[in-house]
PyMOL Python script that loads the backbone (N, CA, C, O; Angstrom):
from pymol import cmd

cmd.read_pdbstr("""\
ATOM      1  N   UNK A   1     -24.540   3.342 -13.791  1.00  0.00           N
ATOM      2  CA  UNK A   1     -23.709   2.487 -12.964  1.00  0.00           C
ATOM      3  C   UNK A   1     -22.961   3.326 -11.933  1.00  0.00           C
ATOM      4  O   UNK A   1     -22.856   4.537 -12.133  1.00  0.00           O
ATOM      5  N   UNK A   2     -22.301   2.625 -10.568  1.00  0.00           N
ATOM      6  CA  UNK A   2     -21.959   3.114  -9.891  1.00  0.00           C
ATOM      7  C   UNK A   2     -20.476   3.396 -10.126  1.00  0.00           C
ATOM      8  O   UNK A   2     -19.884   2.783 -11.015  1.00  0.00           O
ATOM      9  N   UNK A   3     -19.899   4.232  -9.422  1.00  0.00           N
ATOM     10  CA  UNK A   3     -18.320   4.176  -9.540  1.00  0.00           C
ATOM     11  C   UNK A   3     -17.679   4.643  -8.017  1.00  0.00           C
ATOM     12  O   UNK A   3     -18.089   5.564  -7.310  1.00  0.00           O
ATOM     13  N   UNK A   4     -16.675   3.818  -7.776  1.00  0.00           N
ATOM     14  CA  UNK A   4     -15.849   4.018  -6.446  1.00  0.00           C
ATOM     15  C   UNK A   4     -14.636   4.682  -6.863  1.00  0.00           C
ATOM     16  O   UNK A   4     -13.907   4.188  -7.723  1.00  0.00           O
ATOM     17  N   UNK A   5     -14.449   5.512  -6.431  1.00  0.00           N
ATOM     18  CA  UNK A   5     -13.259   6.295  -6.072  1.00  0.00           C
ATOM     19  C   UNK A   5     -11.765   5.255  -5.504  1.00  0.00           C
ATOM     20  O   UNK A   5     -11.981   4.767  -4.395  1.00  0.00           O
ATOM     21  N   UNK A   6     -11.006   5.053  -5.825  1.00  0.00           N
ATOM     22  CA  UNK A   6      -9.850   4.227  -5.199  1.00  0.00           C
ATOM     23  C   UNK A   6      -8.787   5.379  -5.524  1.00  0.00           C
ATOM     24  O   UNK A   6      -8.572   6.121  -6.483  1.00  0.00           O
ATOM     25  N   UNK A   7      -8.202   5.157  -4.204  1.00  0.00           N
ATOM     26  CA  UNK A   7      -7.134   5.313  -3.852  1.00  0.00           C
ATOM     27  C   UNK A   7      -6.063   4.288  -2.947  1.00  0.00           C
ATOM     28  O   UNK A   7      -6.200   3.648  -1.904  1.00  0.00           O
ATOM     29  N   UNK A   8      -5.046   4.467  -3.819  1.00  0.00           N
ATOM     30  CA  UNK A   8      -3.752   2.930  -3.027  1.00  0.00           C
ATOM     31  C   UNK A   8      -2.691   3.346  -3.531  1.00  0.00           C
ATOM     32  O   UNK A   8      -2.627   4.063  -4.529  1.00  0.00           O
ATOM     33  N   UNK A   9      -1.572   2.846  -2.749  1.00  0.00           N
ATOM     34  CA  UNK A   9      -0.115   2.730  -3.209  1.00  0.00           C
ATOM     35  C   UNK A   9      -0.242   1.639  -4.188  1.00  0.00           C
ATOM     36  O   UNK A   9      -1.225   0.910  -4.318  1.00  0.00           O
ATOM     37  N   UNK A  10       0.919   1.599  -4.905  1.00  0.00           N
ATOM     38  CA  UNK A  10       1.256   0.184  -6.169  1.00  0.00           C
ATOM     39  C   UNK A  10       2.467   0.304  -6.429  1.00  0.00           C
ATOM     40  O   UNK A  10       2.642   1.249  -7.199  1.00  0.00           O
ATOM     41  N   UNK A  11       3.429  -0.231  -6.138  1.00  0.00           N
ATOM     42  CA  UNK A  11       4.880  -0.234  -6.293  1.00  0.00           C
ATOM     43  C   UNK A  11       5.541   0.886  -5.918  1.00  0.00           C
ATOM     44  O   UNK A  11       6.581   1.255  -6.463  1.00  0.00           O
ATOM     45  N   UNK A  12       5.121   1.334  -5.213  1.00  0.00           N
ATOM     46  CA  UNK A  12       5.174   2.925  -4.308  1.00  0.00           C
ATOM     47  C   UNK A  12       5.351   3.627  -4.950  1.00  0.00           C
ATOM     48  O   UNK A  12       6.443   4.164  -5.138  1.00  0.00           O
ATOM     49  N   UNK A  13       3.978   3.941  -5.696  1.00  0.00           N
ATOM     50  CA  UNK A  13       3.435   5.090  -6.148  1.00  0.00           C
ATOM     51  C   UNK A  13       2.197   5.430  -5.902  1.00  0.00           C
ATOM     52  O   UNK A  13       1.246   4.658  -6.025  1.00  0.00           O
ATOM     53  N   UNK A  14       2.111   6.799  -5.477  1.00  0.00           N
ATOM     54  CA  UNK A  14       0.331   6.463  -5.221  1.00  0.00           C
ATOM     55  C   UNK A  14      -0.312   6.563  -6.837  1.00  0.00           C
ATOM     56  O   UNK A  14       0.376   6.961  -7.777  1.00  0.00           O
ATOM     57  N   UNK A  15      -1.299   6.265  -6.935  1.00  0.00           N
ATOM     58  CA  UNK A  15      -2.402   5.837  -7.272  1.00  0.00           C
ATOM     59  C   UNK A  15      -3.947   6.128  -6.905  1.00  0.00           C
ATOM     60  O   UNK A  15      -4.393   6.016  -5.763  1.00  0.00           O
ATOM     61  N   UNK A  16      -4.787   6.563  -8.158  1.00  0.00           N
ATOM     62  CA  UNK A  16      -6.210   7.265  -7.858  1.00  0.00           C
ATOM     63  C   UNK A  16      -6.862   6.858  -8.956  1.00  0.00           C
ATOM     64  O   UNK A  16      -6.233   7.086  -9.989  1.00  0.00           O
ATOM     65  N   UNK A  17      -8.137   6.217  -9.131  1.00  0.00           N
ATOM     66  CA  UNK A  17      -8.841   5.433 -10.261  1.00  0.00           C
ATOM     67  C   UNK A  17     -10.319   5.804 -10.217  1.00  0.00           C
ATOM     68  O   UNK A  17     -10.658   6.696  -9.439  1.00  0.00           O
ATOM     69  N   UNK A  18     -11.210   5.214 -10.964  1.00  0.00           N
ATOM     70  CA  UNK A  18     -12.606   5.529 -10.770  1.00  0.00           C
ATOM     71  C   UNK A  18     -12.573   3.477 -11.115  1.00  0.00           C
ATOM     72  O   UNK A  18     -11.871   2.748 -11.816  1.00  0.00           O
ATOM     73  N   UNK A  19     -13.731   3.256 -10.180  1.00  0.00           N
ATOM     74  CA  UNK A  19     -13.846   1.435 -10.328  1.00  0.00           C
ATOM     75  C   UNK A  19     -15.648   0.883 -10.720  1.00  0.00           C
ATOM     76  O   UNK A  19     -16.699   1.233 -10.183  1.00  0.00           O
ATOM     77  N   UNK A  20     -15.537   0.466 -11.211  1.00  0.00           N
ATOM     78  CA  UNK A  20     -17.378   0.190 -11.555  1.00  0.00           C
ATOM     79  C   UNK A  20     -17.728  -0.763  -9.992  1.00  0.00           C
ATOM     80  O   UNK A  20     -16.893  -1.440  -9.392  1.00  0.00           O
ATOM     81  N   UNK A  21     -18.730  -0.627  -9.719  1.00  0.00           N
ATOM     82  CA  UNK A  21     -19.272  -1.448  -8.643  1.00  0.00           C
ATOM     83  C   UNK A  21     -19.274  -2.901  -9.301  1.00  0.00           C
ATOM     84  O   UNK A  21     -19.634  -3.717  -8.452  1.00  0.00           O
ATOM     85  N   UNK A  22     -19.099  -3.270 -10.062  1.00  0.00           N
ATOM     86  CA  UNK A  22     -19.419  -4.908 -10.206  1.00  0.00           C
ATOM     87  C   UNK A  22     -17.924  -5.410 -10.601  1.00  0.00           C
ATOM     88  O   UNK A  22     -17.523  -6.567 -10.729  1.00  0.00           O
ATOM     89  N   UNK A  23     -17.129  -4.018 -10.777  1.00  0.00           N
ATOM     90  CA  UNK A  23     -15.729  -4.857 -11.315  1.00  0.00           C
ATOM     91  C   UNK A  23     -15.252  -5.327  -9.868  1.00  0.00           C
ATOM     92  O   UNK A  23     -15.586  -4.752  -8.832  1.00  0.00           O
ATOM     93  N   UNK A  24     -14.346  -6.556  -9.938  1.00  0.00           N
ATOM     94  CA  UNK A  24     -13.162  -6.709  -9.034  1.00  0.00           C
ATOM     95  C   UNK A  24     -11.669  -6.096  -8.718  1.00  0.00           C
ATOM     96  O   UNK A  24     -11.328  -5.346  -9.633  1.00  0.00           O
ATOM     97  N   UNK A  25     -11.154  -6.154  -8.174  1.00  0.00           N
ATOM     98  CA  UNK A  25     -10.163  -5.232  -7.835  1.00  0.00           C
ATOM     99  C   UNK A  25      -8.910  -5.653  -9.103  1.00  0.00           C
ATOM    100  O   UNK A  25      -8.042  -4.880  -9.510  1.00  0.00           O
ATOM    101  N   UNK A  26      -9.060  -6.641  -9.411  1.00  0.00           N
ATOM    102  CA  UNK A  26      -8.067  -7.484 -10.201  1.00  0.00           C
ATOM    103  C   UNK A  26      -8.621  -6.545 -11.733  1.00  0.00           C
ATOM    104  O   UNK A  26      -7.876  -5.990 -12.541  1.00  0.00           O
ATOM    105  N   UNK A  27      -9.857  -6.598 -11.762  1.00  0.00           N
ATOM    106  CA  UNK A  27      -9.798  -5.962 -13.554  1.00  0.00           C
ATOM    107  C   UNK A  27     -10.089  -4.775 -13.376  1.00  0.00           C
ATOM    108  O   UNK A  27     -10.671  -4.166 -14.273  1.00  0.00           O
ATOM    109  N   UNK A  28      -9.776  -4.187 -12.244  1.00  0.00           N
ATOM    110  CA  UNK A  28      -9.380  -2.678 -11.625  1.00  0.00           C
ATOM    111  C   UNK A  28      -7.951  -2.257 -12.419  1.00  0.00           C
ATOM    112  O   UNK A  28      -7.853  -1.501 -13.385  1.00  0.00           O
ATOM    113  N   UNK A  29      -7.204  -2.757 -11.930  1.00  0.00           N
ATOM    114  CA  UNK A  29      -5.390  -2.674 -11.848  1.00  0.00           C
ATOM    115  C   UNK A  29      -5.464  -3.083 -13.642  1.00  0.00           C
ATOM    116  O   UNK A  29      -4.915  -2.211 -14.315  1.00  0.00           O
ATOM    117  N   UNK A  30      -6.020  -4.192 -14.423  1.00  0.00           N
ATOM    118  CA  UNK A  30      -5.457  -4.673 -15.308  1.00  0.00           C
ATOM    119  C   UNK A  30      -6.706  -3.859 -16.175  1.00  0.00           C
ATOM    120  O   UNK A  30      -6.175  -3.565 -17.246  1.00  0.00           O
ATOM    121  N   UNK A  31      -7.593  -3.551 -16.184  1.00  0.00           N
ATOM    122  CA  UNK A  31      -8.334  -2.924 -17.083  1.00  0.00           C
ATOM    123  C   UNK A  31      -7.801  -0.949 -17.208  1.00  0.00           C
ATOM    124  O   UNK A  31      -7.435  -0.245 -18.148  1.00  0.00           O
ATOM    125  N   UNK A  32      -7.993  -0.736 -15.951  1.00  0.00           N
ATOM    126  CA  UNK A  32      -8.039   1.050 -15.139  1.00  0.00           C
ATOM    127  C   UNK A  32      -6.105   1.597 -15.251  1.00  0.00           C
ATOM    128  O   UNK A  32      -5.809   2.776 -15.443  1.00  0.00           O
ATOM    129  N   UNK A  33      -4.947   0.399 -15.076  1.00  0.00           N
ATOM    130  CA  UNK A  33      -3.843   1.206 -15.049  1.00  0.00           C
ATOM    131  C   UNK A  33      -2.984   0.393 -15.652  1.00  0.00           C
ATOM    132  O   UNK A  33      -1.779   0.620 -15.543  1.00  0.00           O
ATOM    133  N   UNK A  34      -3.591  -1.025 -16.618  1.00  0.00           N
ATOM    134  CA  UNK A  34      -2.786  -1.526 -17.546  1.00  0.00           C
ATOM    135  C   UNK A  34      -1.895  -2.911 -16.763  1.00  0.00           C
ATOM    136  O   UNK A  34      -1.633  -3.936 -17.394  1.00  0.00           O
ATOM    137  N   UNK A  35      -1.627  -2.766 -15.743  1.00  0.00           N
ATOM    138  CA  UNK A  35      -1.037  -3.555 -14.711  1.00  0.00           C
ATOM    139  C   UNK A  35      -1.592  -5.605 -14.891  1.00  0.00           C
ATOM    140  O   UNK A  35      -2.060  -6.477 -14.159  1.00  0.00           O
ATOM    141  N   UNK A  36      -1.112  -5.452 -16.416  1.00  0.00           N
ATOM    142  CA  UNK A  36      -1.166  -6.941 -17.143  1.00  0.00           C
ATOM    143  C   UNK A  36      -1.155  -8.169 -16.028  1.00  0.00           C
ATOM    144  O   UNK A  36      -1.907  -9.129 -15.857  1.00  0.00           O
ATOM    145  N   UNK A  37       0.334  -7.590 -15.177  1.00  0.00           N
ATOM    146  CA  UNK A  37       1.171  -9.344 -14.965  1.00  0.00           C
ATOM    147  C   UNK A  37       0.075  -9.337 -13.325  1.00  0.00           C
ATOM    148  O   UNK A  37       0.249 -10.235 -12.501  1.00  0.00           O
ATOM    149  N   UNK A  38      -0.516  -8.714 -13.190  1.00  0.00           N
ATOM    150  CA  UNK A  38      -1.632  -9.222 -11.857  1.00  0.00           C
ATOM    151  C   UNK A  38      -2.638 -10.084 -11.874  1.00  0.00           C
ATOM    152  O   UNK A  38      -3.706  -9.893 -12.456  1.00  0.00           O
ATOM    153  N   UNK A  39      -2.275 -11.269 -11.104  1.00  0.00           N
ATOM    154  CA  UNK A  39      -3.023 -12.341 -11.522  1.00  0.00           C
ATOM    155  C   UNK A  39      -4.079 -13.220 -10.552  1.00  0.00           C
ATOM    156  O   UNK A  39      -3.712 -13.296  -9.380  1.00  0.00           O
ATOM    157  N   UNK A  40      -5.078 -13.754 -10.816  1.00  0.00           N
ATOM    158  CA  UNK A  40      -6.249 -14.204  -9.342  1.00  0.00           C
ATOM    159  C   UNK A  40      -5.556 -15.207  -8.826  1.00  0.00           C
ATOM    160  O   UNK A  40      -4.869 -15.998  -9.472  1.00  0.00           O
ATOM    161  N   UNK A  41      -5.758 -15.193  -7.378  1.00  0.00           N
ATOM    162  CA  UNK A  41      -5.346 -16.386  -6.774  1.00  0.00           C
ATOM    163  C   UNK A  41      -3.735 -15.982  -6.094  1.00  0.00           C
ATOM    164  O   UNK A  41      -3.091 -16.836  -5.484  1.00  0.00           O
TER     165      UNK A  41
END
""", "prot")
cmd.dss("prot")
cmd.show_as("cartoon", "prot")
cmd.util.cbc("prot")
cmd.orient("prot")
């Protein structure tokens, strides 16, 4: 599988992850840095 490199601020902090190509950005944050209360929509 593939993996993307991310980099972002998040409550102003930076932030650096590895992301699967099929995940969404949402079970990025809540799977990759725990970040529960982020929600779709």
């Amino acid at each position: 599988m593939s993996k993307h490199h991310v980099s972002t601020v998040i409550n102003g902090e930076p932030v650096e992850f590895l992301c699967e190509a099929q995940q969404t950005m949402l079970d990025c944050l809540r799977d990759e840095l725990g970040l529960t209360g982020s929600k779709e929509g």
